[in-house]
N, C-alpha and C positions, 0 to 999 in steps of 0.2 A: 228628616229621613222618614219613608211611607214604610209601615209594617204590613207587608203581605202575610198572612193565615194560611197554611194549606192543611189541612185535614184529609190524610189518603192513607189506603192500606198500610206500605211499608214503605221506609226510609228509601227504598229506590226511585219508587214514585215520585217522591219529596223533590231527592235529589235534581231527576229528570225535567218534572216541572221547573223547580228551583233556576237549572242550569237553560231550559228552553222560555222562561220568564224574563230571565237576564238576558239573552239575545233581542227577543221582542222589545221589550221596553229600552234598551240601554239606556236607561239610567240603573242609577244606586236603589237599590231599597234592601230591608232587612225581610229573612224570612223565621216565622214562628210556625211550627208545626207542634200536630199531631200525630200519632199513628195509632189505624185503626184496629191491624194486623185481622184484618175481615172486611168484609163488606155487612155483617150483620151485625158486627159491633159498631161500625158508624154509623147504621141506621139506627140503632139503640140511644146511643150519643152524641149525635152529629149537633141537635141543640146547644146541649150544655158545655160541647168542647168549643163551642161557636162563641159562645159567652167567653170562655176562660179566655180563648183567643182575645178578643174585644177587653178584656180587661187588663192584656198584656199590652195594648195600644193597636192590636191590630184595626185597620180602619179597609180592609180588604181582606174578600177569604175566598180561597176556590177547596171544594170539596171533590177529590177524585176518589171516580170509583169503578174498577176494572166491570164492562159487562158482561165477561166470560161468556155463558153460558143462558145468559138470561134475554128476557125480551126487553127489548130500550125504553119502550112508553112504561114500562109496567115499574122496571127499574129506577128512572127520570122522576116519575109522580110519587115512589116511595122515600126516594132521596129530599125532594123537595119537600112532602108533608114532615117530612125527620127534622127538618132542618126550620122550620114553619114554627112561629115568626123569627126569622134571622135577625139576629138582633145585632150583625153585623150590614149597614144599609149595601155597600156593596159585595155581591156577593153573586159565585155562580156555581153549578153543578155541574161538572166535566165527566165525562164517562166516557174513556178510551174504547173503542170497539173492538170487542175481543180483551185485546190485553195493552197498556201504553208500549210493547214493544213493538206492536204493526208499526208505533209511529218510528220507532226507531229505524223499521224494517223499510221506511219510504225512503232513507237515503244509505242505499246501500256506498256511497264511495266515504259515506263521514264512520261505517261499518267498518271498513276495508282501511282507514288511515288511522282511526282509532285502537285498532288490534293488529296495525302493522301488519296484517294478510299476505301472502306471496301471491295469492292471487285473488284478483278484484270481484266479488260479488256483481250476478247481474242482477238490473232493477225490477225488484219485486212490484208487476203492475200493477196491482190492486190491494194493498196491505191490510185492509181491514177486512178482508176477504178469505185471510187467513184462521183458520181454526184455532190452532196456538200457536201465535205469531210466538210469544217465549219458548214453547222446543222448535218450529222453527229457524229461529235466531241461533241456538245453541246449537242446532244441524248443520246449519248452513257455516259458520263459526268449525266449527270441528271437520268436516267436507275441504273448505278454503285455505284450514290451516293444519292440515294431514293428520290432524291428532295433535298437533302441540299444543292447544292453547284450548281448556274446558271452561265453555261459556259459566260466567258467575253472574247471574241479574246485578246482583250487593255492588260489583266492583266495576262492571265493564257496563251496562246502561249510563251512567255518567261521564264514563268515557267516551261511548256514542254519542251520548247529547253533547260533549264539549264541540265534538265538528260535525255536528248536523248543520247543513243550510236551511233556516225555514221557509225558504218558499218549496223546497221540496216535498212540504209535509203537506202541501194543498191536493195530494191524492189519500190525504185521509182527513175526511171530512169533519169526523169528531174533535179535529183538533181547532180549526175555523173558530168558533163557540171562545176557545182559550185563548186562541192569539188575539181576538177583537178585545175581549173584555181586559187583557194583559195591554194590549196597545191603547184603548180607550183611558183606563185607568192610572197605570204608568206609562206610556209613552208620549 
């Protein structure tokens, strides 16, 4: 059995990856996390929880980390120096553009069968184009489903991830990076 590491803000992320890790790969493996519950405590930690990972057998780790708001090279080279030397050999630095909900945002029908919607979301062209793809999601969610149904990150992003198709996710490119190193690694 391969222990995957994931090191991300909050348990949704985990989840998400988690659930879009297991399509990419299909095979079995276990996952060990952490949470960061920031982006500036995993820059703080991102070494030493990389260790703890690695001593729990992890022998793979991906660190996500939302770029909200920030610039990608500036964000990319601070995550990496955090993380400098990984004492995990494989290992990658993921950074959802915007927020990991664009990715969820690129297939709106896995949106629309996961929240059982009356009516079907149309496809959002460029997800990572999105400012906050998470209110967003929660709009478009609430819009679709007249008010009945108030988007929860916690509970309904792994719900989306369950029937995401990933080839859908190739109009967001930050996720490319995660499905090679997830297919190279486990698949």
């Amino acid at each position: 059995m391969r222990f995957l590491g994931i090191i991300a803000e909050d348990q949704s992320d985990v989840d998400v990856a988690h659930e879009l890790a297991r399509k990419v790969a299909r095979k079995e493996f276990t996952v060990r996390r952490i949470l960061g519950h920031g982006c500036g405590r995993i820059r703080a930690k991102a070494r030493a929880w990389a260790a703890q990972l690695n001593q729990q057998g992890c022998t793979l780790l991906v660190l996500i980390c939302d770029l909200d708001r920030r610039r990608l090279d500036e964000l990319s080279k601070s995550l990496l120096i955090a993380l400098h030397p990984c004492p995990i050999q494989q290992s990658i630095v993921v950074i959802p553009v915007r927020e990991i909900e664009a990715w969820l945002l690129a297939d709106h029908d896995a949106i629309t069968r996961a929240l059982k919607l009356p009516r079907p979301l149309k496809k959002q062209p460029n997800p990572e184009a999105i400012q906050n793809p998470k209110e967003r999601l929660r709009d478009l969610i609430r819009e679709r489903s007249k008010g009945h149904i108030t988007y929860l990150n916690t509970v309904h992003n792994v719900k989306i991830a369950k029937h995401i198709q990933v080839q859908n996710l190739d109009r967001c490119p930050a996720f490319s990076p995660f499905e090679t190193f997830i297919r190279t690694n486990l698949g």
